[in-house]
C-alpha positions in Angstrom: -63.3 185.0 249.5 -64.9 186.9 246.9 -61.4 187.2 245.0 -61.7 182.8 245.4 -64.6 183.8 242.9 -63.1 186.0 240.7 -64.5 189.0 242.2 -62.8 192.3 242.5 -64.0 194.2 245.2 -62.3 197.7 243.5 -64.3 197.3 240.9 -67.9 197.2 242.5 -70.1 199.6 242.2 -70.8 201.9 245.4 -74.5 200.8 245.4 -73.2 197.1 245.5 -70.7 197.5 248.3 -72.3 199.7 250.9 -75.5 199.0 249.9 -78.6 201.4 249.2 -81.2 203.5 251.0 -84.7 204.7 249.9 -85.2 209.0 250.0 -88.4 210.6 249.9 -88.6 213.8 247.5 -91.9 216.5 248.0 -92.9 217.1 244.3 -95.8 219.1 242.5 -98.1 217.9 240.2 -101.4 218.6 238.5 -104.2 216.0 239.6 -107.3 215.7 236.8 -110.2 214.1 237.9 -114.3 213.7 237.1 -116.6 215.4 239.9 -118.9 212.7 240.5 -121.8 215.2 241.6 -121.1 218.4 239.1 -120.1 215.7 236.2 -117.3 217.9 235.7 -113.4 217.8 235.4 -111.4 219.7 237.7 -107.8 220.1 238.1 -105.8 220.5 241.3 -102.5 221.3 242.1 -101.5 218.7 244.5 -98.0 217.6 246.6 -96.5 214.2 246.5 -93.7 212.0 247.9 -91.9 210.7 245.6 -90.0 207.7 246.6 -86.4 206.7 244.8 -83.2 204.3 246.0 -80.0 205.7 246.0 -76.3 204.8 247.2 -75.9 205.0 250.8 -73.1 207.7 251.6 -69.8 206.5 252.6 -68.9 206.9 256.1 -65.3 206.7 257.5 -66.1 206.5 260.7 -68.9 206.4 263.5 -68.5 210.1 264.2 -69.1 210.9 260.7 -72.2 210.1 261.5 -73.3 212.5 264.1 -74.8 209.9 266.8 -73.6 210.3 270.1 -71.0 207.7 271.1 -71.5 205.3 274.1 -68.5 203.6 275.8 -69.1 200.6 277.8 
């Protein structure tokens, strides 16, 4: 269908053909902010998740995965 349309499927990207996922990454960063009470800046050190999309990994097979496999 999609060759129909003038599509070729070789020459999609990964992202396009098995679609994408959304990791979460711990980063570091410096925080500056006004004390409301001391009428002061402080700085603090603080830890964040950074959120990104990325391919989803190719899998050949169910047991690539790792699940466990139920037959019916």
């Amino acid at each position: 269908m999609l060759a129909e349309k003038g599509v070729r499927w070789d020459a999609l990207d990964q992202a396009v053909k098995q679609g994408t996922l959304v990791r979460r990454a711990l980063t570091e960063e410096t925080v500056t902010y006004c004390h409301t009470k001391l009428h002061e800046y402080k700085a603090l050190d603080v830890q964040r998740n950074v959120w990104s999309p990325v391919a989803a990994p190719y899998f050949e097979s169910v047991e690539m995965l790792g699940l466990p496999v139920q037959v019916y």
